[in-house]
N, CA, C and O atoms as CSV, one atom per row, in Angstrom:
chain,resi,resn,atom,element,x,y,z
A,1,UNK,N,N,0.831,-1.172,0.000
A,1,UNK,CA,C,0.000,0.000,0.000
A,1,UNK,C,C,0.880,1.241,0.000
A,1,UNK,O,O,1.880,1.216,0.718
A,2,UNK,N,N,0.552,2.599,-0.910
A,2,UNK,CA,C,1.350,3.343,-0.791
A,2,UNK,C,C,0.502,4.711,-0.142
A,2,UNK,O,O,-0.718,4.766,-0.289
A,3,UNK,N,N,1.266,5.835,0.605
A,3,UNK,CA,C,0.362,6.652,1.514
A,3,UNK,C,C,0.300,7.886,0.504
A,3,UNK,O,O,1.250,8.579,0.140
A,4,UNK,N,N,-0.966,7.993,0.156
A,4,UNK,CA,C,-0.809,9.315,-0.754
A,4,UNK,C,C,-1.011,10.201,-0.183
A,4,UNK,O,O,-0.975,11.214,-0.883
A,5,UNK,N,N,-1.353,10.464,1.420
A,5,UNK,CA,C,-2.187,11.330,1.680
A,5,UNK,C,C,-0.945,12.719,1.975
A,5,UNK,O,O,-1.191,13.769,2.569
A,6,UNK,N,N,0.758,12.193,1.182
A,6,UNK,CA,C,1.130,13.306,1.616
A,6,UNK,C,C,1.443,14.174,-0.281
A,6,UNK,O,O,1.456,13.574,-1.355
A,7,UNK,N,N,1.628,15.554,-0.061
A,7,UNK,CA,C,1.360,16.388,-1.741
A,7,UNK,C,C,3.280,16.151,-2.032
A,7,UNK,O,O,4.321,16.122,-1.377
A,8,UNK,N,N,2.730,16.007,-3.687
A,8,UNK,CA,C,3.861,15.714,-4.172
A,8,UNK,C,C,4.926,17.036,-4.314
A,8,UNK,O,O,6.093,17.060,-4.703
A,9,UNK,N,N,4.247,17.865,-3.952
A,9,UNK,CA,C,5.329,19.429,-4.121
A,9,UNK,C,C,5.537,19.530,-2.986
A,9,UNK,O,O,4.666,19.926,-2.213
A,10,UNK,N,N,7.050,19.112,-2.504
A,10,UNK,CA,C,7.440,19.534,-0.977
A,10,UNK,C,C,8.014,20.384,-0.552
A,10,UNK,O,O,8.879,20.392,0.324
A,11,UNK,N,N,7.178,21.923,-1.686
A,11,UNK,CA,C,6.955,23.129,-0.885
A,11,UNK,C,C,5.936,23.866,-1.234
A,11,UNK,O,O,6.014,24.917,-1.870
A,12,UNK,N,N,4.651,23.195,-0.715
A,12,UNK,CA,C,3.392,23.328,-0.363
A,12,UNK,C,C,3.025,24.285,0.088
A,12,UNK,O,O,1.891,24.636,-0.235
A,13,UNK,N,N,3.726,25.056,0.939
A,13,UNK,CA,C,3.493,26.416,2.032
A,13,UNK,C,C,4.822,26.738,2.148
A,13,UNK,O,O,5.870,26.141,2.394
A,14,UNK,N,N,4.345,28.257,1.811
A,14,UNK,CA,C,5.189,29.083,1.263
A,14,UNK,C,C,5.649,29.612,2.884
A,14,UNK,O,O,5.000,29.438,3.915
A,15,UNK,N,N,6.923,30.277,2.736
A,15,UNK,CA,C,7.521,30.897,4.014
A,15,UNK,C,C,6.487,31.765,4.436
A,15,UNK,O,O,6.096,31.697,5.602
A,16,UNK,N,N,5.947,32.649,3.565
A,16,UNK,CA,C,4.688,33.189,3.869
A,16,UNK,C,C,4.040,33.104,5.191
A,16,UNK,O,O,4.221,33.681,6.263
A,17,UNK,N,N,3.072,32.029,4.693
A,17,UNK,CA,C,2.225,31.150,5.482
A,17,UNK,C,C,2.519,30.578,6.299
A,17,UNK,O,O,1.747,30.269,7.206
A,18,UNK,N,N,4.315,30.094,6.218
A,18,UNK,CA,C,4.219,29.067,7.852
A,18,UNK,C,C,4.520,30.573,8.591
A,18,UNK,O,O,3.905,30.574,9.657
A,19,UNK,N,N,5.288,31.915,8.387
A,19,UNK,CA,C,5.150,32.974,9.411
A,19,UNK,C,C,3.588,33.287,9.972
A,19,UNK,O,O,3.134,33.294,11.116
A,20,UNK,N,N,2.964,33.545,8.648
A,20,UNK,CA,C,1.663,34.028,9.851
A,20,UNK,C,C,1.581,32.692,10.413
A,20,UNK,O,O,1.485,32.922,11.619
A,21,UNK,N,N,1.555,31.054,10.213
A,21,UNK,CA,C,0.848,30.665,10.934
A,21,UNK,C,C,1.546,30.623,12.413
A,21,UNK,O,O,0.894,30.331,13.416
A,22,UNK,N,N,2.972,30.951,12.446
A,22,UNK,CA,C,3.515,30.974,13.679
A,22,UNK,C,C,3.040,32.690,14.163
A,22,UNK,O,O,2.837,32.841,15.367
A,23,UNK,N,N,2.931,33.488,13.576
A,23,UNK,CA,C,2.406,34.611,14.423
A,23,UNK,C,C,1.062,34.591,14.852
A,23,UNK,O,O,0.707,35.442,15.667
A,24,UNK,N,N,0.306,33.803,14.457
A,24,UNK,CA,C,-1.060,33.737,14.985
A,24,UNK,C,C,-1.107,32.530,15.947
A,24,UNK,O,O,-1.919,32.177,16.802
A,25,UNK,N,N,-0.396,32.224,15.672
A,25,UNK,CA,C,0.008,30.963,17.308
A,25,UNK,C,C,0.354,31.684,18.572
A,25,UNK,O,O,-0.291,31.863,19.605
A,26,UNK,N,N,1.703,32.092,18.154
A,26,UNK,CA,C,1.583,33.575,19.085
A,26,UNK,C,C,0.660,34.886,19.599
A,26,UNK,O,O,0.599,35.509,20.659
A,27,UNK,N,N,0.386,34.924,19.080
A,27,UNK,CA,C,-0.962,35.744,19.313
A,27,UNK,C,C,-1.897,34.989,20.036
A,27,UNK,O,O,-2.329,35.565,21.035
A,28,UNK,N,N,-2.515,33.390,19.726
A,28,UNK,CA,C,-3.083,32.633,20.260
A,28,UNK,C,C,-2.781,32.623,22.103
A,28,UNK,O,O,-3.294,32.883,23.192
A,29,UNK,N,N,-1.677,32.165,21.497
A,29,UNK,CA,C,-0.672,32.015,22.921
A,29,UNK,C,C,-0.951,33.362,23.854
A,29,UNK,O,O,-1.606,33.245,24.890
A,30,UNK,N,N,-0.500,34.453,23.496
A,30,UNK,CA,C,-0.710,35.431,24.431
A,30,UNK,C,C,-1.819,35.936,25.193
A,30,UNK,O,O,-1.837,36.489,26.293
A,31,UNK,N,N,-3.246,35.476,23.954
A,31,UNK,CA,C,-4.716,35.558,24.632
A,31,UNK,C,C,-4.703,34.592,25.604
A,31,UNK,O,O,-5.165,35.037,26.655
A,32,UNK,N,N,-4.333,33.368,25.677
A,32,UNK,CA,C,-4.905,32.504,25.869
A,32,UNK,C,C,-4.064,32.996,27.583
A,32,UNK,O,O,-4.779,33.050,28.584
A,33,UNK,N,N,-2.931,33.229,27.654
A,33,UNK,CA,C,-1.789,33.291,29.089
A,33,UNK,C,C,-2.489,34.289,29.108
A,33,UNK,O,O,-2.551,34.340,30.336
A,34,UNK,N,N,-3.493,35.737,28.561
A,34,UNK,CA,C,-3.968,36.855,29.424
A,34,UNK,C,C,-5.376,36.181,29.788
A,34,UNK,O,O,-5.279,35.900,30.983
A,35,UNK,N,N,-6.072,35.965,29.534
A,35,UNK,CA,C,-6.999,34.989,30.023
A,35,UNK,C,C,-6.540,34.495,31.587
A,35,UNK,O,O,-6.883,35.142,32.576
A,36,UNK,N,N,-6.048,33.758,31.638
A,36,UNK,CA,C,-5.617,33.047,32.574
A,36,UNK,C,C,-4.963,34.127,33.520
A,36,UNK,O,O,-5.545,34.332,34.585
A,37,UNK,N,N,-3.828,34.832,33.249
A,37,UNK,CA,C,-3.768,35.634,34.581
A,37,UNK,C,C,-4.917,37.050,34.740
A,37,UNK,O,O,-4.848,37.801,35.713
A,38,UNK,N,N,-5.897,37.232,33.670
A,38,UNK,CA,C,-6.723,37.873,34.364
A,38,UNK,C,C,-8.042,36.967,35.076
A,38,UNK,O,O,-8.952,37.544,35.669
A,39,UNK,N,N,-7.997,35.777,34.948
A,39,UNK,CA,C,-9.250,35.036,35.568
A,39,UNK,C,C,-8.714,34.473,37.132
A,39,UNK,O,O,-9.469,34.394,38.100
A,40,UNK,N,N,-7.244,34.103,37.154
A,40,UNK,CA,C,-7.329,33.395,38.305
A,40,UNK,C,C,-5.906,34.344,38.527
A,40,UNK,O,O,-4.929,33.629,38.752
A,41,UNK,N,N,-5.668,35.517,38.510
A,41,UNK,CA,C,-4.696,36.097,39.177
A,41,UNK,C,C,-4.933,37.248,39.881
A,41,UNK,O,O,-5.671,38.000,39.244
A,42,UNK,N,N,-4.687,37.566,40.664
A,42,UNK,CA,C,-4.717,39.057,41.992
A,42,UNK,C,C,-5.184,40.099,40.984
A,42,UNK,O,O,-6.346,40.507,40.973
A,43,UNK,N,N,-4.217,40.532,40.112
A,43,UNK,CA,C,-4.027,41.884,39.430
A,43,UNK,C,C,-4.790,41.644,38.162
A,43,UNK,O,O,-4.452,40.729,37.411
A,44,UNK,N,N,-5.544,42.226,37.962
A,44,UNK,CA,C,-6.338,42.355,36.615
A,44,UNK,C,C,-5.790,42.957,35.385
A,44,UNK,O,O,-6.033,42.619,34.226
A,45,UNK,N,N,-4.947,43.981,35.839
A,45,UNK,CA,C,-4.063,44.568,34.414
A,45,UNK,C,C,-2.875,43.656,34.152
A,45,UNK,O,O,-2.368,43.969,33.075
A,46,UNK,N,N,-2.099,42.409,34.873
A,46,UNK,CA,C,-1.737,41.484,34.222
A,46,UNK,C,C,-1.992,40.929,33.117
A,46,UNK,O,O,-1.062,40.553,32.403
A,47,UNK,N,N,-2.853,40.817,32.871
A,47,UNK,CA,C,-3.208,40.525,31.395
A,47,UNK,C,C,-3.005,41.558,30.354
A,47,UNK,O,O,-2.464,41.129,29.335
A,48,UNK,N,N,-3.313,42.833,30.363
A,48,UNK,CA,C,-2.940,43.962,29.887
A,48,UNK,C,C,-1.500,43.939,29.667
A,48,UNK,O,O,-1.207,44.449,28.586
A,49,UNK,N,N,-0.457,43.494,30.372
A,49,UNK,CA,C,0.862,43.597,30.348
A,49,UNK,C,C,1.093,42.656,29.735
A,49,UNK,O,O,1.831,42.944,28.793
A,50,UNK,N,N,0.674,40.961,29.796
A,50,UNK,CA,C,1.200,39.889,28.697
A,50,UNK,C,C,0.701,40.716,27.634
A,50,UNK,O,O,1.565,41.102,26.846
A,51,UNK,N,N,-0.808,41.185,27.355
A,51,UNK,CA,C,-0.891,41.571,26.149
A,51,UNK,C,C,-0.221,42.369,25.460
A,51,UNK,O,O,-0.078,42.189,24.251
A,52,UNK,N,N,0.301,43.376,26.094
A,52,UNK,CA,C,1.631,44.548,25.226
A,52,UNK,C,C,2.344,43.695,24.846
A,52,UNK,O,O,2.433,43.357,23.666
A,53,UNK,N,N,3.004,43.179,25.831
A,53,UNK,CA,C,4.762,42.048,25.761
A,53,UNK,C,C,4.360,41.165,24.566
A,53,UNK,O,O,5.288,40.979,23.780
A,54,UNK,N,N,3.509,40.737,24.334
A,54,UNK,CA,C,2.783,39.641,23.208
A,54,UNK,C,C,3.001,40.653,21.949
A,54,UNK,O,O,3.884,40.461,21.113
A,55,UNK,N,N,2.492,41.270,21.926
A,55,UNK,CA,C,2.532,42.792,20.863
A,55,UNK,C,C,3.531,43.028,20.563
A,55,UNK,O,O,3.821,42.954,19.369
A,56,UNK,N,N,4.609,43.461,21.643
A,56,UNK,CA,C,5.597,44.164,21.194
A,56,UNK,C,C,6.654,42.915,20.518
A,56,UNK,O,O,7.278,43.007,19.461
A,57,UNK,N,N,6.643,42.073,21.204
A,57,UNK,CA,C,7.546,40.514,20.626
A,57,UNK,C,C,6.998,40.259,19.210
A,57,UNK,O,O,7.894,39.929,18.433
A,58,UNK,N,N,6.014,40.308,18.772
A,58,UNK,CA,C,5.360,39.936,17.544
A,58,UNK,C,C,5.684,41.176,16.360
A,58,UNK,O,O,6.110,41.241,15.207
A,59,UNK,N,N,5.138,42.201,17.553
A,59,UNK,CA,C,5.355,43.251,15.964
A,59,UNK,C,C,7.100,43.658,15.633
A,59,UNK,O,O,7.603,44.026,14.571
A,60,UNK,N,N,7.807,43.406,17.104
A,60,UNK,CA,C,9.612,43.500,16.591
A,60,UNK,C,C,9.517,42.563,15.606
A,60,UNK,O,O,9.491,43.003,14.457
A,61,UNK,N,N,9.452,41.253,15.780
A,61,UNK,CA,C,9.920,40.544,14.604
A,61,UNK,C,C,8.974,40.499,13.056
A,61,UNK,O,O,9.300,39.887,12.039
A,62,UNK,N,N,7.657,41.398,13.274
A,62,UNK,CA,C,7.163,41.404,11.611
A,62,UNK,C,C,8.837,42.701,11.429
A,62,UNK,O,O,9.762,42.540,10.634
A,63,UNK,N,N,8.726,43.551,12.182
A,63,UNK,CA,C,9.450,44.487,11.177
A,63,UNK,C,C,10.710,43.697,10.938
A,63,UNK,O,O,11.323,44.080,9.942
A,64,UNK,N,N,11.201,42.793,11.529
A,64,UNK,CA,C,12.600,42.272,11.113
A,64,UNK,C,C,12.224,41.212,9.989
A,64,UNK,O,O,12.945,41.010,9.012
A,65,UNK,N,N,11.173,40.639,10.195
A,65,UNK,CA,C,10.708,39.945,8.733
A,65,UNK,C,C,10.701,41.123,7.298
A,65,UNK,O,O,11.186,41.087,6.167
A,66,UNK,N,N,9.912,42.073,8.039
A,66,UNK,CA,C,10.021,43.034,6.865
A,66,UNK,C,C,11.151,43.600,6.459
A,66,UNK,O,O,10.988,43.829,5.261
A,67,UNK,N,N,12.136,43.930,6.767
A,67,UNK,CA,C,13.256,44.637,6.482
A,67,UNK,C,C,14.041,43.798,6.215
A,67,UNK,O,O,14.929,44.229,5.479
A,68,UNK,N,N,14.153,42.576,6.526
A,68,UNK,CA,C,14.893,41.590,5.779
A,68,UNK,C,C,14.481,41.069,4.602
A,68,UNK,O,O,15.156,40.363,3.854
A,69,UNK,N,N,13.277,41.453,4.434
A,69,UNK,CA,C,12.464,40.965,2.821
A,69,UNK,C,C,12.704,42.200,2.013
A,69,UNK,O,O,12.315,42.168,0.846
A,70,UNK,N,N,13.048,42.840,2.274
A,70,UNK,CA,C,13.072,44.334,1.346
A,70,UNK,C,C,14.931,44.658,0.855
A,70,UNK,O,O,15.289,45.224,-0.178
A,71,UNK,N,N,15.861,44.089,1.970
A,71,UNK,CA,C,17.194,43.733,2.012
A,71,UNK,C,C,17.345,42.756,0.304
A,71,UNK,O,O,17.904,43.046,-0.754
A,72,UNK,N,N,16.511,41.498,0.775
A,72,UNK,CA,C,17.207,40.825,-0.160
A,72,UNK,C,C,16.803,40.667,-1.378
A,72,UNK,O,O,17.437,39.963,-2.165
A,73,UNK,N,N,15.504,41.404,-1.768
A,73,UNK,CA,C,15.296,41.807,-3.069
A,73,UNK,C,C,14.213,42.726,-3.400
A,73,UNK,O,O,14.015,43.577,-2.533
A,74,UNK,N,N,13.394,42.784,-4.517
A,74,UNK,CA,C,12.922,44.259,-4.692
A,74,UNK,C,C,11.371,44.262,-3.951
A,74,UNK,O,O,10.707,45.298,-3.914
């Protein structure tokens, strides 16, 4: 038996796509940890603070995605 269920072009998803899908993981990730320290933690603006730190970690590296895509060609 042979397994077809994998695609014969093994580059299916473009760098593109696996970035957002890791920035929306991240993003995932950060709702999901402000959630949690605003439901079962003391301080309520904890969550407010993962949420910046989530932000600011995500949007440093679009601009380093971006400026490195503009570096290496037009």
């Amino acid at each position: 038996m042979t397994d077809d269920r994998r695609p014969n072009n093994p580059q299916a998803m473009s760098p593109r796509t696996i970035s957002a899908l890791i920035i929306g993981g991240l993003v995932l990730w950060g709702l999901y940890i402000a959630a949690g320290v605003i439901w079962y933690g003391l301080n309520p603006l904890g969550g407010v603070v993962v949420l910046v730190c989530v932000a600011i970690f995500v949007g440093f590296w679009m601009l380093l995605l971006r400026t490195q895509k503009n570096e290496n060609g037009p």
